[in-house]
C-alpha positions in Angstrom: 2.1 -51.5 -18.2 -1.0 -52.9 -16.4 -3.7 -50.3 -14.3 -2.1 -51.4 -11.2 1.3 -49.6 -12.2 -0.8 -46.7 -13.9 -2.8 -46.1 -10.4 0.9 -46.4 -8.5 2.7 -43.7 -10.9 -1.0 -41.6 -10.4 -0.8 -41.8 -7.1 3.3 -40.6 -7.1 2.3 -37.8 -9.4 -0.6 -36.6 -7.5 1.8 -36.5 -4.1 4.2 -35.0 -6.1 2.1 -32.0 -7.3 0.3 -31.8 -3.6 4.1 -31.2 -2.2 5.0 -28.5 -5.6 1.2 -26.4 -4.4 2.2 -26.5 -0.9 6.3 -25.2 -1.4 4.4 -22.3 -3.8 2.2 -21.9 -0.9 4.5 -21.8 1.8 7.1 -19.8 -0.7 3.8 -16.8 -1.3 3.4 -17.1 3.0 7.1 -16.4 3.4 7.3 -13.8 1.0 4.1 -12.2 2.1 5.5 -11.7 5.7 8.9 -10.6 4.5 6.9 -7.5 2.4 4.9 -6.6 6.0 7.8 -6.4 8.3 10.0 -4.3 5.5 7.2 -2.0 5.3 6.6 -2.1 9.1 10.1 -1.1 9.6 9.5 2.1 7.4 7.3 3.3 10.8 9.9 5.8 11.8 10.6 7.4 8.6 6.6 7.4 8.1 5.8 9.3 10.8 8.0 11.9 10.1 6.1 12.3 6.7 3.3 12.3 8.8 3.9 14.7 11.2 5.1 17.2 8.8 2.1 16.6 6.7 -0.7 17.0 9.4 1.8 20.6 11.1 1.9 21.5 7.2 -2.5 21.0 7.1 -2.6 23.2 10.7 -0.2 26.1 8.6 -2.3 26.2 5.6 -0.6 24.4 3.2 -3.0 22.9 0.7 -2.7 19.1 -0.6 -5.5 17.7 -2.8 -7.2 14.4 -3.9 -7.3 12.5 -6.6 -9.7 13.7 -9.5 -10.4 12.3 -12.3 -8.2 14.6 -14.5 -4.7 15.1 -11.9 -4.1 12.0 -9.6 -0.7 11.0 -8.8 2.1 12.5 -6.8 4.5 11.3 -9.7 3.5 14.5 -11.2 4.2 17.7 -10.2 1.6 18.7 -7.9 0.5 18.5 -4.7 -1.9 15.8 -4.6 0.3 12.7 -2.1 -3.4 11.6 -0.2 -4.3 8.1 -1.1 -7.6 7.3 -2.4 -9.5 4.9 -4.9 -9.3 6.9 -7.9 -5.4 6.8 -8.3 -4.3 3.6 -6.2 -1.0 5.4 -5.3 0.1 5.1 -2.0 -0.4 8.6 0.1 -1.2 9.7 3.5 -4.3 8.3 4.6 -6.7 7.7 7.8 -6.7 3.8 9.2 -10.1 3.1 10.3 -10.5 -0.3 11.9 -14.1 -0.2 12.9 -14.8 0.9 9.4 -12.6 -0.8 6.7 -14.1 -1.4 4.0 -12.7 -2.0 0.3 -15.5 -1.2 -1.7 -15.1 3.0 -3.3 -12.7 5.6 -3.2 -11.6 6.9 0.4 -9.7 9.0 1.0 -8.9 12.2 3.1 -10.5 16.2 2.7 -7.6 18.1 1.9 -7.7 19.7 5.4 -8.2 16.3 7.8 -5.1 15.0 9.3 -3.6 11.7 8.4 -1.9 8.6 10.8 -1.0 6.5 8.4 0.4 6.0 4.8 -2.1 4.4 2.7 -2.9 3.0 -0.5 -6.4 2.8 -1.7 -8.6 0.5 -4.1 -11.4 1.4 -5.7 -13.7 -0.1 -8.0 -13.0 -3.2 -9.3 -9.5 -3.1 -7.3 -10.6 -4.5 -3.8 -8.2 -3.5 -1.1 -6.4 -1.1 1.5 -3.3 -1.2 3.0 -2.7 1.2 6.2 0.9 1.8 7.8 -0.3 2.7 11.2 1.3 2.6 14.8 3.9 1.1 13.6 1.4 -2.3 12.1 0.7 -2.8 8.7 -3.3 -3.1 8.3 -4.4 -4.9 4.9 -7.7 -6.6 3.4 -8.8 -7.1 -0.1 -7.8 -8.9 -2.8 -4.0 -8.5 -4.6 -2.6 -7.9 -1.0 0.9 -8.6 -2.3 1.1 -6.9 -5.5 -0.1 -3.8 -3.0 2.5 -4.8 -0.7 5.7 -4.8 -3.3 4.1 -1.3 -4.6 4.7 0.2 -0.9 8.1 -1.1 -1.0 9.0 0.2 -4.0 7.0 3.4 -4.2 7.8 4.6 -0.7 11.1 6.2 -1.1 9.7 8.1 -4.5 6.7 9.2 -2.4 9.3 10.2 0.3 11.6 12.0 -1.8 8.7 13.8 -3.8 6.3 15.3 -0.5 9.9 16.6 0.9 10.3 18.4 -2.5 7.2 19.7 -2.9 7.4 20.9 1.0 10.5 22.2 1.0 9.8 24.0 -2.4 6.3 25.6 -1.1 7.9 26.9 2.4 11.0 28.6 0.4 13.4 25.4 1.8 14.8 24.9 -2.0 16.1 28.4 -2.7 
C-alpha cells in the first residue's frame, strides 16, 4: 500500500467519523427536545401542585428548605422547595431577569412559588424552571437535569399530596 491509498482510506475514515459525531449530535438534539416537551406537558398537573402549595403557604402550612442536615422530599418531611443544597426538584420561583446558576436559591418557606424547579449549586451549574407552561434551563448537565424531572416528578407528586393530605386530616 503506497501513501496515496493511505491518504484515500484517511480521508474515508475521517468522513466516516465526521458523519458518527454528527448522528450522536443530532441523536443528543432529538432527545433533548423530546425530555422538554414531556416535561412541558406536565404544566397542568404542575400547577395544581402549585396552586395548592402557594393556598397551603396563605393557610399556614409550613414547608422548609434544604439544610445541611434534612434535604430531600424523599424523606419524610416537609421540605419539597428546590434549592442548591439538595438538587431535588421542588417548587421554585423562575426569575428570568435574574438567572443565574452559580449558589443555592431557593424559596423562604413563606414566598409563593410558579414554577417546579430543580436547583444547582456549587460545582453543579444549572436550573431548570417549569413555568407558564415553558420549560426554562441553563447550566451545564441540562439533560441529566431533564431525565431527573421526568422521572422524579410523579414521586414528588405523589409525596407533597401525602404529606398535604396527611397535615390537613385528608388521610384519616
Amino acid at each position: 500500500m503506497n501513501n496515496t491509498e493511505r491518504l484515500i482510506r484517511l480521508n474515508a475514515w475521517k468522513e466516516m467519523k465526521d458523519l458518527e459525531e454528527r448522528t450522536k449530535e443530532q441523536l443528543r438534539i432529538e432527545h433533548e427536545a423530546k425530555l422538554k416537551n414531556d416535561i412541558e406537558a406536565l404544566w397542568d398537573r404542575a400547577k395544581a401542585l402549585i396552586d395548592l402549595y402557594n393556598a397551603s403557604i396563605d393557610a399556614g402550612l409550613m414547608y422548609f428548605p434544604s439544610d445541611w442536615s434534612s434535604y430531600s422530599w424523599h424523606r419524610d418531611d416537609q421540605n419539597f422547595i428546590s434549592d442548591g443544597i439538595s438538587h431535588r426538584l421542588g417548587f421554585g420561583k423562575y426569575q428570568p431577569n435574574n438567572y443565574k446558576v452559580d449558589g443555592p436559591r431557593g424559596l423562604s418557606n413563606r414566598e409563593h412559588a410558579d414554577a417546579i424547579s430543580i436547583r444547582g449549586g456549587g460545582a453543579c451549574r444549572y436550573e431548570l424552571d417549569l413555568h407558564n407552561h415553558v420549560l426554562h434551563y441553563t447550566g451545564t448537565g441540562a439533560i441529566k437535569e431533564m431525565e431527573t424531572f421526568v422521572e422524579d416528578f410523579n414521586r414528588f407528586e405523589k409525596r407533597f399530596y401525602d404529606y398535604f393530605d396527611k397535615k390537613t386530616g385528608g388521610n384519616r
